[in-house]
SERO-4910 file (N, C-alpha, C, O; in steps of 0.05 Angstrom, whole numbers):
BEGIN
 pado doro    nc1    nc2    nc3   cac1   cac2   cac3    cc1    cc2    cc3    oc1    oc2    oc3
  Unk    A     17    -24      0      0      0      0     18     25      0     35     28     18
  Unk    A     13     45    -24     30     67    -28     18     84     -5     -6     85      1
  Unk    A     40     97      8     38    124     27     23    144     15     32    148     -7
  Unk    A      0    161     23     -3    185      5     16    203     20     24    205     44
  Unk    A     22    220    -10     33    244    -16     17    260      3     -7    262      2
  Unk    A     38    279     29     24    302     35     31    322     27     55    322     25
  Unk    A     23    340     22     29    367     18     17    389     31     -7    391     36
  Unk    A     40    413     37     33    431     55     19    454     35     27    462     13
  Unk    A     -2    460     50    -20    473     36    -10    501     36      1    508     57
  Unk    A    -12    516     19     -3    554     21    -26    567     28    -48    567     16
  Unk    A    -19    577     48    -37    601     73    -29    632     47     -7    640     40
  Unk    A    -52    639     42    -59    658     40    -65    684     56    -87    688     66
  Unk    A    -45    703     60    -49    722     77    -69    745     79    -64    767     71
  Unk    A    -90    740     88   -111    750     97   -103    781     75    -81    789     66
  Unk    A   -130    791     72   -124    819     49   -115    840     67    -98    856     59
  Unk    A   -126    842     97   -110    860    113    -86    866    114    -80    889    109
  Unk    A    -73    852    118    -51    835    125    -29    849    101    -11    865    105
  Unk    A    -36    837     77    -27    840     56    -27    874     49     -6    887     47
  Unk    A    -51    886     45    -45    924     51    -31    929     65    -18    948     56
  Unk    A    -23    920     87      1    936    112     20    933     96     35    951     88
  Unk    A     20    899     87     56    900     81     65    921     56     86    934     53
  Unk    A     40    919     39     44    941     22     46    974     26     61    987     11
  Unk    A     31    985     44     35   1009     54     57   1012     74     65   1034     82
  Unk    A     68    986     83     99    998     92    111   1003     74    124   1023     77
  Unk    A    114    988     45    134    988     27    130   1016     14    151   1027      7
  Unk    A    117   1023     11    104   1058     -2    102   1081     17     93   1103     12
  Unk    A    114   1069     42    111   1101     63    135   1106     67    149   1089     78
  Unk    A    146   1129     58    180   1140     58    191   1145     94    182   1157    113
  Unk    A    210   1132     88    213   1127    115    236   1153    122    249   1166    106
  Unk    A    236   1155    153    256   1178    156    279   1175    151    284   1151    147
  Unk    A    301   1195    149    326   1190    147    343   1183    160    360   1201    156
  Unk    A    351   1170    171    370   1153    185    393   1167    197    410   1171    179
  Unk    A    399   1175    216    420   1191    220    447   1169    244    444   1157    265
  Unk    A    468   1175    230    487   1160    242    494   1181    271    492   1205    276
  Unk    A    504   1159    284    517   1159    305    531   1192    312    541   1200    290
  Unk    A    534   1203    324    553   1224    332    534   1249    306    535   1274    307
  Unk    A    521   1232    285    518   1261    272    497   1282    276    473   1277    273
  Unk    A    508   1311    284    483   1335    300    460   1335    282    462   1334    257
  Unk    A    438   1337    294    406   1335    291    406   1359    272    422   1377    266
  Unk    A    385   1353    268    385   1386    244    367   1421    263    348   1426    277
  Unk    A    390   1435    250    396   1463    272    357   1477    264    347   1467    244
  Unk    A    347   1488    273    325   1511    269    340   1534    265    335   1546    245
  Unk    A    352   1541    275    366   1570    275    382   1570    250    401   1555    255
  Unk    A    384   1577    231    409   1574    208    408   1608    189    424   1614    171
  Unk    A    387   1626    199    385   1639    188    369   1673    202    345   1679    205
  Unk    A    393   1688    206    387   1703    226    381   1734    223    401   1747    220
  Unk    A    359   1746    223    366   1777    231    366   1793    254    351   1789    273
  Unk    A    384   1814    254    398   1818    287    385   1842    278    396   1853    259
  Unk    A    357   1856    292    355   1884    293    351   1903    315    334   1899    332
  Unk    A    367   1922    314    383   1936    323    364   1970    326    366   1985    307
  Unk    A    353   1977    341    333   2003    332    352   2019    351    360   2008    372
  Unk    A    361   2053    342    385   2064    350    373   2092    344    365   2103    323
  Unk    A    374   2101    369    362   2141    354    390   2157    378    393   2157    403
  Unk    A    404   2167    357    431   2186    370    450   2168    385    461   2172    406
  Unk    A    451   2146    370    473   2126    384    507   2123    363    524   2105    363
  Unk    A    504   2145    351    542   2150    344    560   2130    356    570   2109    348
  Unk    A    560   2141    372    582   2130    398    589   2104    400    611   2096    405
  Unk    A    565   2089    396    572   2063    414    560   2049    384    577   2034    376
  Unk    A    534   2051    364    540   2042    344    553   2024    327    548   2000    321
  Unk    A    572   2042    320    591   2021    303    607   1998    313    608   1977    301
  Unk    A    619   2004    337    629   1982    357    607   1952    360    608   1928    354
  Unk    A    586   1971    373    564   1943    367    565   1922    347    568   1898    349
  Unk    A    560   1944    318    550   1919    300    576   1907    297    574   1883    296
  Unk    A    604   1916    294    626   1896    296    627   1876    301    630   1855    289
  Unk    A    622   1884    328    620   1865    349    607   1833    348    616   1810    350
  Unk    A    581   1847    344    553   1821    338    569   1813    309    586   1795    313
  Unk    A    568   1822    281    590   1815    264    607   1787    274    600   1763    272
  Unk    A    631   1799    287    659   1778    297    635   1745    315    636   1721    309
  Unk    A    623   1755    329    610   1742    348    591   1719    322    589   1695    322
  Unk    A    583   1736    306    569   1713    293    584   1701    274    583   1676    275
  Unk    A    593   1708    263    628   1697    244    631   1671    255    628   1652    240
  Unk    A    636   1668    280    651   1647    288    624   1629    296    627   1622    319
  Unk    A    599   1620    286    579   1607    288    578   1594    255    576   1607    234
  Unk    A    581   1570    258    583   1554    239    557   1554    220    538   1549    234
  Unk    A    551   1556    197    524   1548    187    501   1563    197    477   1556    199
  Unk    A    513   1588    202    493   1616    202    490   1636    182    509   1650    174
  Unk    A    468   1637    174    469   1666    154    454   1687    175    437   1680    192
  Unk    A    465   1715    169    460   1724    184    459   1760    174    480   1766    163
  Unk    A    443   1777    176    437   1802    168    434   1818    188    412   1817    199
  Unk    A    458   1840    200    461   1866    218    433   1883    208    439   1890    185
  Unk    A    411   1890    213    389   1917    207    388   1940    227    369   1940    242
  Unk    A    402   1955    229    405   1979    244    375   1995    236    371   2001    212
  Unk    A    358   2000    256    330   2020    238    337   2049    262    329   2054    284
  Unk    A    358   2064    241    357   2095    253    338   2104    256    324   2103    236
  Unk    A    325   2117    284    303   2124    288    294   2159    292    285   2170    312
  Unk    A    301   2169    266    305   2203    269    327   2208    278    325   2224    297
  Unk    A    350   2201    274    379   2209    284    382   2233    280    368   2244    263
  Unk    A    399   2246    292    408   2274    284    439   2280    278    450   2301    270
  Unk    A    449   2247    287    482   2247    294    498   2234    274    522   2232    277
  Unk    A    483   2220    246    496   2213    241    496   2182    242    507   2171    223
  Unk    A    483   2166    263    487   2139    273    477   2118    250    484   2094    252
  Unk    A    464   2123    231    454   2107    211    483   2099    190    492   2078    181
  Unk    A    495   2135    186    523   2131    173    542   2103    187    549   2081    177
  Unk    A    547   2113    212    571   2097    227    558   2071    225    573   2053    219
  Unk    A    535   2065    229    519   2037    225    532   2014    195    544   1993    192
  Unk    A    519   2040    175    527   2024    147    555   2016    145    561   1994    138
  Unk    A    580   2041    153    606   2039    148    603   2011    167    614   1992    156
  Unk    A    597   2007    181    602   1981    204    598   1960    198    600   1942    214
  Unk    A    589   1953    166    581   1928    151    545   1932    154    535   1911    146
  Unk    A    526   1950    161    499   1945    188    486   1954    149    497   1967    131
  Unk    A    457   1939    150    436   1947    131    418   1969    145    406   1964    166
  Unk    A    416   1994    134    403   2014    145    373   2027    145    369   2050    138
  Unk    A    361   2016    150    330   2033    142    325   2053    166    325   2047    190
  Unk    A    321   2079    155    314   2105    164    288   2115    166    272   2115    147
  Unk    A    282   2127    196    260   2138    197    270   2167    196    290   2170    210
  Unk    A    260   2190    181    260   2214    176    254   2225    203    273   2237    212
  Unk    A    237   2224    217    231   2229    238    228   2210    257    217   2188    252
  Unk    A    241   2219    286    235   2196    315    211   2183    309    197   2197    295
  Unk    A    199   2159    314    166   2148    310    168   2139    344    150   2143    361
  Unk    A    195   2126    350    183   2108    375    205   2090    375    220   2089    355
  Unk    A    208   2074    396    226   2058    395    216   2027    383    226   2013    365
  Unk    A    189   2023    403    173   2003    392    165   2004    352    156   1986    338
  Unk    A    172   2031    346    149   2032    311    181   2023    296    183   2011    275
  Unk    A    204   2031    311    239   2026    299    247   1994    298    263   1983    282
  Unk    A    228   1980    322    229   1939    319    204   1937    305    203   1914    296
  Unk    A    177   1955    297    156   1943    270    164   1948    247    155   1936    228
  Unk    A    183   1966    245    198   1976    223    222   1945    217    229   1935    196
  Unk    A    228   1938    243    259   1917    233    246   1906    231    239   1909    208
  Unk    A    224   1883    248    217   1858    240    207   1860    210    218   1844    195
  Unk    A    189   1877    199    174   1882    178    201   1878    156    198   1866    134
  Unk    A    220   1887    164    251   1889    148    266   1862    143    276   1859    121
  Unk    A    268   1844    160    269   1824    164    277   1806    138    258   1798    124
  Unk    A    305   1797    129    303   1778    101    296   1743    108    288   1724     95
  Unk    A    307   1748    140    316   1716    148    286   1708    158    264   1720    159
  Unk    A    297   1670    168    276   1658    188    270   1672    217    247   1672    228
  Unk    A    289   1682    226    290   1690    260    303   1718    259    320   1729    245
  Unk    A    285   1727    285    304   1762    290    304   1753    314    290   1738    328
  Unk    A    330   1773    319    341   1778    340    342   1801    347    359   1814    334
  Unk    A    326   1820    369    323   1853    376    350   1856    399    355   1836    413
  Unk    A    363   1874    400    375   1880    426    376   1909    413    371   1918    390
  Unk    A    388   1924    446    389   1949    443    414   1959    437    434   1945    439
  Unk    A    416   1986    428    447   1997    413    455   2013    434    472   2030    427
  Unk    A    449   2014    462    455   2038    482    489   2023    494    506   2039    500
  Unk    A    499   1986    497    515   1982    499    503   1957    527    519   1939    534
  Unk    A    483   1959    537    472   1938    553    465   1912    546    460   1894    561
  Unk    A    464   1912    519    466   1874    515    487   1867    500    489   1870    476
  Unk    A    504   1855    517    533   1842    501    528   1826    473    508   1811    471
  Unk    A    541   1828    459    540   1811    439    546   1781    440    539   1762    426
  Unk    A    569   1783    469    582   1753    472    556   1744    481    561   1721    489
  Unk    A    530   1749    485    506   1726    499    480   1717    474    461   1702    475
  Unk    A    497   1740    447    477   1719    420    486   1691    423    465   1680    430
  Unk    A    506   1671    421    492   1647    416    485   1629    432    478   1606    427
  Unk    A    488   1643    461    475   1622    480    448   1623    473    433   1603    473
  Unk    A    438   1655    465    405   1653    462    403   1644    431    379   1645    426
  Unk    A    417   1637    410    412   1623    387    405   1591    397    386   1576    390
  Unk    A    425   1585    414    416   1551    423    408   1550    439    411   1526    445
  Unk    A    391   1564    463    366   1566    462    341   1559    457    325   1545    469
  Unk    A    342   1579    425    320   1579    407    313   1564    390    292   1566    377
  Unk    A    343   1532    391    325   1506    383    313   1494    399    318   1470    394
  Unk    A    295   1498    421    283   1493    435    252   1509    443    238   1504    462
  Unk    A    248   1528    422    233   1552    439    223   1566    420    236   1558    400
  Unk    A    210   1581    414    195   1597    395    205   1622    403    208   1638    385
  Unk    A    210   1627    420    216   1647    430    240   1656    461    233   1649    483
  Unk    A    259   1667    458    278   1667    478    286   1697    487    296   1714    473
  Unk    A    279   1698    513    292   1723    521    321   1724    542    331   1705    554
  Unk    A    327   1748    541    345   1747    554    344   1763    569    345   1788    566
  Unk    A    340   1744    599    333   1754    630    348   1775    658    362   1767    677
  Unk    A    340   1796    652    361   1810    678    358   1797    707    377   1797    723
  Unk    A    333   1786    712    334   1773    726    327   1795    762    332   1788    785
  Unk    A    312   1823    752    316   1840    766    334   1856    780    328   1868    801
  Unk    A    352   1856    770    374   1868    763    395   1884    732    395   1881    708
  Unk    A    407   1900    750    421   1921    730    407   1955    725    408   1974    709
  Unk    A    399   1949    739    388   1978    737    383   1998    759    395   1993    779
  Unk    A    369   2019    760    371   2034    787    354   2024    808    346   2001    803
  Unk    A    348   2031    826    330   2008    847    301   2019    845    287   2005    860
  Unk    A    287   2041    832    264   2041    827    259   2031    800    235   2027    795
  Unk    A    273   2026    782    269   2006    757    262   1987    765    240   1976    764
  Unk    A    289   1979    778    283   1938    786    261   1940    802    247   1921    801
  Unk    A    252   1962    821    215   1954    839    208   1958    819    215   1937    808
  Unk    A    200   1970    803    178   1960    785    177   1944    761    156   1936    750
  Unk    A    200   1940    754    200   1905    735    188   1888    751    171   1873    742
  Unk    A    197   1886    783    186   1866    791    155   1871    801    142   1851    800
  Unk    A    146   1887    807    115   1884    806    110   1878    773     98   1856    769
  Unk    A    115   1889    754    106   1889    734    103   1858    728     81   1848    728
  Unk    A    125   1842    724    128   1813    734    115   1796    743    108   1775    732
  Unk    A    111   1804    764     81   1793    785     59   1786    774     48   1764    770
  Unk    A     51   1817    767     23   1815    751     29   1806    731     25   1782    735
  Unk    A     40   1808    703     48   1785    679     43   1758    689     25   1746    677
  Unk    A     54   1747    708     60   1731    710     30   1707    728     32   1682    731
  Unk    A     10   1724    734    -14   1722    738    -25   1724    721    -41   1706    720
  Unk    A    -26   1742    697    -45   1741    672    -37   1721    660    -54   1709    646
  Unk    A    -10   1709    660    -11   1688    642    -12   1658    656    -15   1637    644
  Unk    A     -8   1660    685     -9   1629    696     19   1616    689     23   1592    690
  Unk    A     41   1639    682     67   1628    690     88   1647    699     85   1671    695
  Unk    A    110   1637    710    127   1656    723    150   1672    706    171   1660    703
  Unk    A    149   1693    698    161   1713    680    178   1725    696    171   1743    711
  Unk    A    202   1718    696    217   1738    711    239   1754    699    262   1752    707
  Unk    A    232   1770    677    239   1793    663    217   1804    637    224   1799    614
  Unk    A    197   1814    642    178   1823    620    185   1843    610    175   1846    588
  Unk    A    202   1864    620    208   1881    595    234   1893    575    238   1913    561
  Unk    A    251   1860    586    279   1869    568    269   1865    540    251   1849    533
  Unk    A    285   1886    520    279   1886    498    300   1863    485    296   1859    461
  Unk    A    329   1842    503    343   1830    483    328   1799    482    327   1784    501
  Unk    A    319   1793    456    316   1767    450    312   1770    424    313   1789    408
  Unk    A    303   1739    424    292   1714    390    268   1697    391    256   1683    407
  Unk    A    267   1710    357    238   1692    366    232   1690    335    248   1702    321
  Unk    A    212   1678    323    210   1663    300    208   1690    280    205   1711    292
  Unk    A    209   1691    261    199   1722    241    173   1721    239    159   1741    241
  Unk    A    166   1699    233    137   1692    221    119   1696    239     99   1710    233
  Unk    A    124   1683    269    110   1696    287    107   1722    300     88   1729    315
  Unk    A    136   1741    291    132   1769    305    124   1779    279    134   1802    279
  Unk    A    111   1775    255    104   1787    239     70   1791    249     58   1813    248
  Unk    A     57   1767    257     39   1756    259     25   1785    283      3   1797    285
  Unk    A     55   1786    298     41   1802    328     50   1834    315     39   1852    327
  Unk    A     63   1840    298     63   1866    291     40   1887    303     41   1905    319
  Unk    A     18   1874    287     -5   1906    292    -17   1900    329    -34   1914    339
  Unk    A     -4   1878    343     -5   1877    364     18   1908    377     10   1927    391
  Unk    A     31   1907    372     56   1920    380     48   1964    381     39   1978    363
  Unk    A     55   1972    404     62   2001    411     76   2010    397     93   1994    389
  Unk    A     77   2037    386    104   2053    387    124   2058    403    143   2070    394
  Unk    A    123   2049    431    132   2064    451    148   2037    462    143   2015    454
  Unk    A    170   2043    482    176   2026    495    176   2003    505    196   1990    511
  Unk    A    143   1994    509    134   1976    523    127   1951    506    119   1929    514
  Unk    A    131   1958    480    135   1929    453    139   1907    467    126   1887    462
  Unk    A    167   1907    493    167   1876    495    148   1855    513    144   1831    512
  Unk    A    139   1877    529    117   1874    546     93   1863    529     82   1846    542
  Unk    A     82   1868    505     63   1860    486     76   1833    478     65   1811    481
  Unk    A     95   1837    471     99   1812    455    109   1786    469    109   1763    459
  Unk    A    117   1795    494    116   1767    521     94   1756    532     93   1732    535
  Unk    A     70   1773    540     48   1771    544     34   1752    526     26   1730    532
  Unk    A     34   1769    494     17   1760    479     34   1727    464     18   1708    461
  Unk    A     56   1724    459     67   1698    462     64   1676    475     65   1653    465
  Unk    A     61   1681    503     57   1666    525     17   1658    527      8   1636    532
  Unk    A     -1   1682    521    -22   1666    530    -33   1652    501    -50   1635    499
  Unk    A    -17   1664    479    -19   1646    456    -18   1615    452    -32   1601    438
  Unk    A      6   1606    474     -1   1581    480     39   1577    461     40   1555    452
  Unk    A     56   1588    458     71   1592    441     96   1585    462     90   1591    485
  Unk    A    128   1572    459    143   1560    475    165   1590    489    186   1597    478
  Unk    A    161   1594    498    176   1621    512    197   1605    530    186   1587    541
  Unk    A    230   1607    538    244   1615    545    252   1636    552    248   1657    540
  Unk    A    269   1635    579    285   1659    598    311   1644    601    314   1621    610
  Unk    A    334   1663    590    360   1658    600    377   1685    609    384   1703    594
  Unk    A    382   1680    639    390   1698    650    419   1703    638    436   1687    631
  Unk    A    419   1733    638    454   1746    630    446   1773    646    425   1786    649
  Unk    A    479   1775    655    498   1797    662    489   1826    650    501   1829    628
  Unk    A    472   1852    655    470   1868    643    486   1886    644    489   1891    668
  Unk    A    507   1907    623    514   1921    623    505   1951    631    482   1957    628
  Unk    A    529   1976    644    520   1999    649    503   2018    619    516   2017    598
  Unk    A    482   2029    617    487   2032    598    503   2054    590    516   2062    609
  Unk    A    510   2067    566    528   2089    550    501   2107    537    481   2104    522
  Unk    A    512   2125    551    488   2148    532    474   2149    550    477   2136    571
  Unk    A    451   2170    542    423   2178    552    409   2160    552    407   2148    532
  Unk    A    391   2151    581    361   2134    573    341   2158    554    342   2183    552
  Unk    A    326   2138    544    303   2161    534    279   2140    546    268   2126    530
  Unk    A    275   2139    561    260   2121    577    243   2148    607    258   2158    624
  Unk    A    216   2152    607    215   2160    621    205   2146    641    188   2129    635
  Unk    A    212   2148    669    198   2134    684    163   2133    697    149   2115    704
  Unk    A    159   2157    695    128   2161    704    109   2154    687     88   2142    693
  Unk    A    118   2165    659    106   2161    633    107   2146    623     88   2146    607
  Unk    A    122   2126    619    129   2099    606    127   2082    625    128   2059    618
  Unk    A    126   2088    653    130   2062    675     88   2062    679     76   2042    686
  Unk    A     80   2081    674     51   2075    669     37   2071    647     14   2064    648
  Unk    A     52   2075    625     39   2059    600     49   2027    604     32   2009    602
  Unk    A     73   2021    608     77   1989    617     49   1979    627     35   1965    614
  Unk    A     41   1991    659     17   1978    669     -9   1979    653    -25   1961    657
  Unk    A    -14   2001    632    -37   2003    624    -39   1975    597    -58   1964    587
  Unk    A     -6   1970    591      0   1953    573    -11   1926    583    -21   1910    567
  Unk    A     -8   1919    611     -3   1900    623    -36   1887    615    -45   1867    604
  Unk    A    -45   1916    628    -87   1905    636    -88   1910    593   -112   1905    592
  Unk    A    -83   1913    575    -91   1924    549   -101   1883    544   -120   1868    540
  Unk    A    -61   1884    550    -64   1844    538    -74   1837    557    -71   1813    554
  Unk    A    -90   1839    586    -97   1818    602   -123   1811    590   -134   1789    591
  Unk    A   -136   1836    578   -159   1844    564   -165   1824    545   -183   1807    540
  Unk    A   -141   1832    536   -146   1823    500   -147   1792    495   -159   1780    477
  Unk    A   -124   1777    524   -122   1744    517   -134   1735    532   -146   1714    526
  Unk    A   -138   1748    558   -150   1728    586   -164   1750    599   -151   1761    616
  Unk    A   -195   1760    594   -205   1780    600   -216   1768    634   -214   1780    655
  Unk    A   -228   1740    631   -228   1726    657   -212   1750    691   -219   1763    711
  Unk    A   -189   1741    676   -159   1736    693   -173   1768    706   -179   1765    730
  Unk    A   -176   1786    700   -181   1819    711   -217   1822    715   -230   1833    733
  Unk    A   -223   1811    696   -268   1817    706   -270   1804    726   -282   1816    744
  Unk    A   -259   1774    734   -269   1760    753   -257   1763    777   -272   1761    797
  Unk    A   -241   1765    779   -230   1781    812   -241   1801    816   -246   1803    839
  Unk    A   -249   1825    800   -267   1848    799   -292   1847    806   -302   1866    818
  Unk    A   -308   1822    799   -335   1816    802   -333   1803    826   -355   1799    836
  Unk    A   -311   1792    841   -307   1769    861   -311   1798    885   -327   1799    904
  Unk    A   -300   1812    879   -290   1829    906   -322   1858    899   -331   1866    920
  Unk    A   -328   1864    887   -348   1877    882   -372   1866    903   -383   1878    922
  Unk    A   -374   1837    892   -391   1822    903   -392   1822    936   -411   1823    951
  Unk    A   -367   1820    942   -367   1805    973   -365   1839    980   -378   1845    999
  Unk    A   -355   1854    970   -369   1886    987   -396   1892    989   -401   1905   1009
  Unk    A   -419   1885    971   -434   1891    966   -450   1869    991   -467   1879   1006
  Unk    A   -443   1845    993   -452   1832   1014   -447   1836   1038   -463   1829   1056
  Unk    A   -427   1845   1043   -415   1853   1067   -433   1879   1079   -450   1877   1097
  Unk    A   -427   1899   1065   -441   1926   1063   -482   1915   1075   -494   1923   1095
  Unk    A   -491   1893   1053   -511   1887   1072   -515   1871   1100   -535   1867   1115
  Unk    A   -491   1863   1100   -498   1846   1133   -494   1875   1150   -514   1884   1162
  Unk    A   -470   1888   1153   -462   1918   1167   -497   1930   1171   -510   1932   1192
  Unk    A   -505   1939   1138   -528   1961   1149   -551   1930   1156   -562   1939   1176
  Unk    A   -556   1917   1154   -574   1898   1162   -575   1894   1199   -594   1896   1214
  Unk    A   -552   1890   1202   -545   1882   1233   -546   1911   1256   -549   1913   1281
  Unk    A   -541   1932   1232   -539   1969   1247   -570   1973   1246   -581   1980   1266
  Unk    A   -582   1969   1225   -615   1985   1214   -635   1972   1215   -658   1979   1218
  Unk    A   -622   1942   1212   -639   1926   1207   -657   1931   1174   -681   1926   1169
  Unk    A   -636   1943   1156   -659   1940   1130   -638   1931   1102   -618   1917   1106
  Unk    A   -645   1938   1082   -623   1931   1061   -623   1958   1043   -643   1967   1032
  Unk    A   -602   1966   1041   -599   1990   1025   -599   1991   1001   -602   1969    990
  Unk    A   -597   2014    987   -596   2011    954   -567   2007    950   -564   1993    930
  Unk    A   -546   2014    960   -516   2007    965   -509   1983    963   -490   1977    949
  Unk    A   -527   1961    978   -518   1938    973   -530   1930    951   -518   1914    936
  Unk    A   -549   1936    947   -560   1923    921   -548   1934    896   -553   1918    878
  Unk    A   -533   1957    887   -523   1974    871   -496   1949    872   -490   1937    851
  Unk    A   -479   1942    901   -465   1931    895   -463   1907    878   -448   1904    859
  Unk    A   -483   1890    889   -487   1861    877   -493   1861    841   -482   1850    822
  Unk    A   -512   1878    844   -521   1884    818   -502   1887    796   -503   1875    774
  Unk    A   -474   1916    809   -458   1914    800   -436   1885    784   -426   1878    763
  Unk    A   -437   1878    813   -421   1854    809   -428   1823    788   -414   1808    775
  Unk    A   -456   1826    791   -459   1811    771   -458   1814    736   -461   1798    717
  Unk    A   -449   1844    737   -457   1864    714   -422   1859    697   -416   1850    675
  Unk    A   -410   1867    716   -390   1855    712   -374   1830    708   -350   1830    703
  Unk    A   -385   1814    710   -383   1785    705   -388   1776    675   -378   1764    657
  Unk    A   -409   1788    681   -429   1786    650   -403   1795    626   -393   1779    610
  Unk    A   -396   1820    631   -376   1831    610   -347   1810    611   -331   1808    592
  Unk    A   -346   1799    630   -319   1791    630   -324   1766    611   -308   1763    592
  Unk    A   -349   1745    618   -358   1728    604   -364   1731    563   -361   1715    545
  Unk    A   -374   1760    564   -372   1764    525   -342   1775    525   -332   1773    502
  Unk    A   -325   1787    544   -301   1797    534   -285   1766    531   -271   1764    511
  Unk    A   -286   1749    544   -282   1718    541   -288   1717    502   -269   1717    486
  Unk    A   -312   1716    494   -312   1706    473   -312   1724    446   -318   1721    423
  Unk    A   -301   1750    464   -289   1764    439   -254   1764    437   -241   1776    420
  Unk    A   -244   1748    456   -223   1747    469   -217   1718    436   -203   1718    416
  Unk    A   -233   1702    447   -231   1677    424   -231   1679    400   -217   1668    384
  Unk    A   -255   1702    397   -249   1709    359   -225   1727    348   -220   1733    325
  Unk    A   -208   1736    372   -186   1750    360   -161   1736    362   -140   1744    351
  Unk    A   -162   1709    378   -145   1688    377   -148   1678    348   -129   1672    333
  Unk    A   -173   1677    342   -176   1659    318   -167   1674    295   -161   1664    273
  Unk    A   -167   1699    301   -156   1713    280   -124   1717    274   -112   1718    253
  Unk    A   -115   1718    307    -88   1717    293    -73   1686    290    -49   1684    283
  Unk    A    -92   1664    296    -83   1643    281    -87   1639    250    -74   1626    234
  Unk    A   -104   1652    247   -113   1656    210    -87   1667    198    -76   1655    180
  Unk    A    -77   1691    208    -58   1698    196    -35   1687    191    -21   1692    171
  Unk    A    -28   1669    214    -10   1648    214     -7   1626    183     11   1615    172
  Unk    A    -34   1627    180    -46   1605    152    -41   1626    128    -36   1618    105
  Unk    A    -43   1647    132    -45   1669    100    -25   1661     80    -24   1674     58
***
């Protein structure tokens, strides 16, 4: 009696089965990077702007400076923008001779309208703002370039310090409150030296003052954006020259700056502590005349009334708060 022949039957791979293996074979796979070799940079392409009104003096040294400093950064391109801001001295000249690209305002605008003017100027991926008075070293661009492969955004932190001792009190209140409107701890809101994407400080432009307090807008409004913010503390220099900084007048447009964005991103964060404390006066006020008169006044009721009135607004400033998020994410898409 012959043995039968067995034979192994062929399994057919289910049609599932069979798509995967095919959609592995057709999905481009990443690139493979060997051992020891550096990840790929974000930063490769830089503008350093520079806003300068009657700064001769110290000027041309600067942009050298930043120059030599970036020279020696491997696989950087990089563009000096000096924006003379109504000079009278000359400083745009000493700028250009200094290797610096110059765009001129005919007349002072502001210090803040001299960085809407640079960013707007902008050829590269990333700007870099510092000031031309001689207080931000040049030796601390590339700690804040590496950094900024980490971060959308990087400042560079005094850390409340370097300045006279009613400056530093009020950076640091200013601080405080920032740092409550946004639900994180800011501890330098209004140095002007950092980096941050182009695309996104293009985005915050018509956000932005003429005046001083630009960086204050643009930390604020970065941060409740939802956007990666960095602080790295450095050493501030004396400055050289005149402040044009006034303190009464500019140290209270800061605060008015402060409540403008608490408004604009997190209206919550300022109506509802307002409506919180309205409220509990207004109740208070009636236990006092209730327990003295025994009746309820129009005072307390003015208060409550108040307080709920207020709520109310903080609640549509909430969802007008959303449609201007949504707007400047649109622009992001343009």
């Amino acid at each position: 009696m012959n043995a039968a022949t067995e034979t192994t039957p062929t399994v057919t791979p289910p049609r599932a089965t069979a798509d995967v293996v095919e959609l592995m074979r057709t999905v481009p796979r990443a690139p493979v990077r060997a051992r020891g070799e550096p990840a790929q940079r974000r930063v490769t392409a830089l503008t350093v702007v520079v806003p300068a009104k009657n700064e001769s003096a110290t000027i041309g040294e600067l942009v050298l400076r930043i120059r030599r400093v970036l020279e020696r950064l491997d696989g950087l391109r990089y563009e000096v923008l000096v924006v003379d801001d109504g000079s009278t001295d000359g400083t745009g000249a000493v700028a250009s001779e200094a290797g610096a690209r110059v765009v001129r305002h005919e007349r002072s605008l502001g210090n803040g309208a001299a960085i809407k003017r640079g960013i707007r100027n902008a050829r590269l991926d990333w700007v870099l703002m510092m000031d031309a008075d001689g207080q931000h070293p040049p030796e601390v661009l590339p700690q804040l370039i590496a950094a900024a492969e980490r971060a959308d955004m990087v400042v560079a932190s005094r850390e409340g310090a370097g300045g006279a001792w009613h400056r530093n009190f009020a950076n640091r209140c200013y601080n405080r409150l920032a740092s409550y409107v946004t639900g994180r701890r800011i501890p330098d809101l209004t140095s002007g030296f950092r980096i941050l994407r182009a695309d996104v400080a293009r985005r915050l432009v018509y956000l932005l003052p003429n005046t001083f307090s630009y960086p204050t807008t643009i930390t604020l409004a970065m941060l409740r954006s939802g956007f990666d913010v960095d602080f790295v503390p450095f050493a501030v220099r004396r400055r050289e020259g005149k402040s044009h900084i006034r303190l009464l007048q500019d140290g209270s447009r800061f605060f008015l700056i402060i409540l403008k964005i608490a408004t604009f991103f997190a209206p919550l964060k300022v109506f509802l502590p307002l409506a919180f404390a309205t409220f509990l006066l207004g109740v208070g006020w009636y236990g006092y005349t209730y327990l003295v008169f025994g009746r309820f006044t129009n005072m307390a009721a003015l208060l409550i009334s108040q307080a709920s009135i207020v709520f109310v607004l903080g609640l549509v400033s909430e969802q007008v708060a959303a449609l201007r998020f949504e707007r400047f994410e649109q622009r992001g898409d343009e």
